[in-house]
C-alpha positions as CSV (number, residue, x, y, z in Angstrom):
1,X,-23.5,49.8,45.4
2,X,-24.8,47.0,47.5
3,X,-22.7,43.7,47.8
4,X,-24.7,40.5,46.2
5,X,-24.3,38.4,49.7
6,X,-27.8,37.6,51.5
7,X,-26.4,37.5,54.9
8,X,-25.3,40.9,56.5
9,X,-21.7,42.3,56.5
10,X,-19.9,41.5,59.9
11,X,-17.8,44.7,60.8
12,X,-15.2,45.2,63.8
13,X,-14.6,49.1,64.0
14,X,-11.0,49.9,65.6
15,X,-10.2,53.2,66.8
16,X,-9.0,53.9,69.8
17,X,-10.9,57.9,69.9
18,X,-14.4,56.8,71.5
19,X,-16.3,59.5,70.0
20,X,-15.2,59.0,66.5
21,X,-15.3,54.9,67.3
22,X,-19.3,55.5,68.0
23,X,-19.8,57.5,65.3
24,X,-18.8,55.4,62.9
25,X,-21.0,52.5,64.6
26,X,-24.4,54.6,64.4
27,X,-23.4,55.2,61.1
28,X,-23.0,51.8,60.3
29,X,-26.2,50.5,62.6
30,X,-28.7,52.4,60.2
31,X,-27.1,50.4,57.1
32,X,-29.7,46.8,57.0
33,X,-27.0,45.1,55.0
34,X,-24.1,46.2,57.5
35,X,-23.9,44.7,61.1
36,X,-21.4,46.0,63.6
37,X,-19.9,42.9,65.7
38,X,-17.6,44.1,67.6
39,X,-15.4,47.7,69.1
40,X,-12.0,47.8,69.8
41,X,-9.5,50.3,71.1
42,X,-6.6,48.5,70.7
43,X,-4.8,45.9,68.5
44,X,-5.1,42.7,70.5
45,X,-8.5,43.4,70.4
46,X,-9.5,43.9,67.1
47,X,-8.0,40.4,66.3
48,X,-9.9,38.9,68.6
49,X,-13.2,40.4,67.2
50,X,-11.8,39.6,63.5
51,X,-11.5,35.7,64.6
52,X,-15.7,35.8,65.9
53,X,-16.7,36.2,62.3
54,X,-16.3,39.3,60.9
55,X,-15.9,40.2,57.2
56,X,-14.3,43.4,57.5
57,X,-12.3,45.5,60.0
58,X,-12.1,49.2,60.5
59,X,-8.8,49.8,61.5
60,X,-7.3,53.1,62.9
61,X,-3.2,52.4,62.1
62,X,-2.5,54.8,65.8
63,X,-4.2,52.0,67.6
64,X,-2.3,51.2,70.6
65,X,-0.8,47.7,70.7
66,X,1.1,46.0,68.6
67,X,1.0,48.5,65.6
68,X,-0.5,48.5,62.7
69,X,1.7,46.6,60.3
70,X,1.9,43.9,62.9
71,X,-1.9,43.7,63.5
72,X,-2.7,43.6,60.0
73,X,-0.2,40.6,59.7
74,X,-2.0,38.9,62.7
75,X,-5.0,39.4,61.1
76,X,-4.2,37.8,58.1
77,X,-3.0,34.8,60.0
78,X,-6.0,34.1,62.4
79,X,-8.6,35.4,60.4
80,X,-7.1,35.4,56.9
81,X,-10.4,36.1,55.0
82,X,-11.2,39.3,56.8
83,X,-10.8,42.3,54.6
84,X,-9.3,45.7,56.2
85,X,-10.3,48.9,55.4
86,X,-7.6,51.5,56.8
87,X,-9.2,54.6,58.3
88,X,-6.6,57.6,57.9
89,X,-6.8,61.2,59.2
90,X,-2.8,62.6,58.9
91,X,-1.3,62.6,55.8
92,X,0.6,59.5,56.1
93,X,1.5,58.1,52.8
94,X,4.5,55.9,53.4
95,X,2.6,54.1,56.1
96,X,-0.7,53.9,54.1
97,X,1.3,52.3,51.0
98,X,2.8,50.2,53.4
99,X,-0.4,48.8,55.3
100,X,-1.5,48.4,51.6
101,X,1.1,45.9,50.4
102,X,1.1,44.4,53.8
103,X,-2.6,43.2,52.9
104,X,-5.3,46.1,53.7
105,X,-7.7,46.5,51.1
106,X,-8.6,49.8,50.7
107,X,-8.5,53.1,52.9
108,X,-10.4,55.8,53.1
109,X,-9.9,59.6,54.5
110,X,-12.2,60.4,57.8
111,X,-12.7,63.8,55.9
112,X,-14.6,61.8,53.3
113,X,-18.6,61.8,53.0
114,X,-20.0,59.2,55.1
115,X,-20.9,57.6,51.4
116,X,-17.3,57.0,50.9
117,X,-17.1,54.8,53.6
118,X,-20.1,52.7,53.1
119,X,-19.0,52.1,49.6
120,X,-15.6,50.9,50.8
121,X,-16.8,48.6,53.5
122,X,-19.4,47.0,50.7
123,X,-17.0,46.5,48.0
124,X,-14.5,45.6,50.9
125,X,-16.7,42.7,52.2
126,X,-16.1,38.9,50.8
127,X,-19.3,37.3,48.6
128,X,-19.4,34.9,51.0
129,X,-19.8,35.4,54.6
130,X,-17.0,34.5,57.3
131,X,-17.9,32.0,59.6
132,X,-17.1,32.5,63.2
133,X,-14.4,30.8,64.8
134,X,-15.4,27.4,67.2
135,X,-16.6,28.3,70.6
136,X,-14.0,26.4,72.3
137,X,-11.6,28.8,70.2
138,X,-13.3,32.2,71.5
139,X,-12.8,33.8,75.0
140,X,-15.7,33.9,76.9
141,X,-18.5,36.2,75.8
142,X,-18.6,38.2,79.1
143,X,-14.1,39.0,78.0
144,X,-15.3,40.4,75.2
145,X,-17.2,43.1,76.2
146,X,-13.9,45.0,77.1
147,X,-10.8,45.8,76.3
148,X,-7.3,44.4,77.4
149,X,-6.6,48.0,78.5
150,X,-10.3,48.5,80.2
151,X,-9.6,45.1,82.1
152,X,-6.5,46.3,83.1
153,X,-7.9,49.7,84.5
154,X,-10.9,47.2,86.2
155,X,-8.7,45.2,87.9
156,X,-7.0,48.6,89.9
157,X,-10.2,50.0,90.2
158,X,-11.1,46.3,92.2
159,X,-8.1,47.0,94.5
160,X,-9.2,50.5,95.4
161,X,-6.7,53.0,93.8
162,X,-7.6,56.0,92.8
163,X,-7.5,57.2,89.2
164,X,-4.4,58.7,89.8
165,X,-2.9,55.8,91.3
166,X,-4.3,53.5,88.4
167,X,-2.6,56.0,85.9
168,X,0.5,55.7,87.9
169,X,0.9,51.9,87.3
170,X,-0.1,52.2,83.5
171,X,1.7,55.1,82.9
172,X,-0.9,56.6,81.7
173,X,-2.6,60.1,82.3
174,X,-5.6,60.3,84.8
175,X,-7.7,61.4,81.9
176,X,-7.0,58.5,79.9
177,X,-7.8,56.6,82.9
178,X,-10.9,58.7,83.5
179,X,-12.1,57.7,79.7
180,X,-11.9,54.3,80.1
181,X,-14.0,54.4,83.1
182,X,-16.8,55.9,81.4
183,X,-16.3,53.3,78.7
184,X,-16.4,50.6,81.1
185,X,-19.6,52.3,82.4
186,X,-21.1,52.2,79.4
187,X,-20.6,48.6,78.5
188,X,-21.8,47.1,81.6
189,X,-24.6,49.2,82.3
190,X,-23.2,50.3,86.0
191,X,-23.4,53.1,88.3
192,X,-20.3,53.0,90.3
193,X,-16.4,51.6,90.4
194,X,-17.8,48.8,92.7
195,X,-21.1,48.6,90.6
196,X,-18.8,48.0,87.9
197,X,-16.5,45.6,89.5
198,X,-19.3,43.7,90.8
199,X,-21.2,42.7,87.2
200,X,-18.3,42.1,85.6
201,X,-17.4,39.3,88.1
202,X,-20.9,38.1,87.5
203,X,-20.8,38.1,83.7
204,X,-17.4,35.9,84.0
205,X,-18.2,34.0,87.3
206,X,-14.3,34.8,87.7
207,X,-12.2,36.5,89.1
208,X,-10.4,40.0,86.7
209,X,-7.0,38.8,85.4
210,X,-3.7,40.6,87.3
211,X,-2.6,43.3,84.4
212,X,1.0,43.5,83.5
213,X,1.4,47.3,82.6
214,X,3.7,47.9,80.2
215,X,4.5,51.6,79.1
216,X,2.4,53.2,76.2
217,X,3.3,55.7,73.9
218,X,0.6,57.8,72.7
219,X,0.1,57.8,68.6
220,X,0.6,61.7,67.1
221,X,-2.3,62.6,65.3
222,X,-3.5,65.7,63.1
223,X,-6.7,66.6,62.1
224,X,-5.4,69.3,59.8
225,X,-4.3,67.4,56.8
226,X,-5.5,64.5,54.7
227,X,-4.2,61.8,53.1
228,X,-3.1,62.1,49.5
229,X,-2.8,58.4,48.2
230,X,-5.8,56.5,50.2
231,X,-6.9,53.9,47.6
232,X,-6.2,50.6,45.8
């Protein structure tokens, strides 16, 4: 079922798993009525895409970040007509019921039909369309295009550490680090470290913000089971 509105739905997908976070975006691309308006990997992130206009979020609960009962209360503070749809792949029932009272509107299993999520996301999405936040409220557009996390890994790689040495400092493996590399690749269409370094600078005409790393613990996932009570 289609929603009534004229304009598209605005959607932020967050998930922290790249593949699974681009899936779900080609998905969503081929939809006319459904627009995707932003990615994010972790939970700072998907607020800050929420407050740029979007009508409904995607949101992983093992983002990394603030966690998910407190980045579903953040959203409903700075973007408090954006409606959640939970994205679950363990059975976790306790903390689905919880994310529900705490606000989210629906949730649906990753092991459901692609349908399943489309419907969700429609019925999900307000009648009338969010407007984006005032310029002077948003980061620069350039910010946006990564995450706290990538900046963070940026900011080494513009000191000259190895991946090894950048996963020291972010306790962090030198996989992860490796990951959000070829993320930050990706995004700003480069060829090397420095490459990568160097048009991000442009895009900002500033300098990369100093990271504070802070440890990390990594969320326990399963792809084995499903969850039982995923609806509203």
């Amino acid at each position: 079922m289609r929603n009534s509105r004229s304009a598209p739905i605005r959607i932020v997908i967050a998930e922290d798993h790249a593949l699974v976070r681009e899936a779900v975006s080609l998905l969503l691309s081929r939809e006319p009525d459904l627009e995707v308006v932003a990615e994010a990997a972790d939970g700072p992130a998907v607020v800050r895409g929420a407050v740029r206009g979007a009508d409904v979020v995607l949101l992983a609960p093992g983002l990394p970040g603030r966690g998910p009962v407190q980045t579903l209360r953040d959203l409903r503070t700075k973007a408090p007509r954006t409606r959640v749809v939970l994205l679950l792949e363990t059975e976790e029932d306790d903390l689905a019921r919880t994310l529900l009272s705490e606000g989210a509107h629906s949730c649906v299993p990753t092991r459901a039909p692609s349908e399943t999520l489309l419907r969700a996301v429609r019925a999900a999405a307000p009648e009338t369309p969010e407007s984006p936040a005032p310029a002077d409220e948003e980061r620069p557009a350039g910010r946006e295009l990564l995450t706290e996390r990538e900046l963070e890994v940026l900011r080494y790689v513009g000191q000259a550490l190895s991946n090894r040495q950048i996963g020291n400092r972010l306790t962090i493996t030198e996989g992860t680090v490796k990951r959000h590399l070829q993320n930050i690749f990706a995004k700003l269409d480069a060829r090397s470290r420095i490459d990568a370094v160097n048009k991000y600078r442009a895009v900002l005409s500033a300098t990369i913000p100093t990271p504070t790393p802070t440890p990390t613990s990594a969320p326990t996932r399963s792809a084995d089971r499903t969850p039982e009570h995923c609806g509203r």
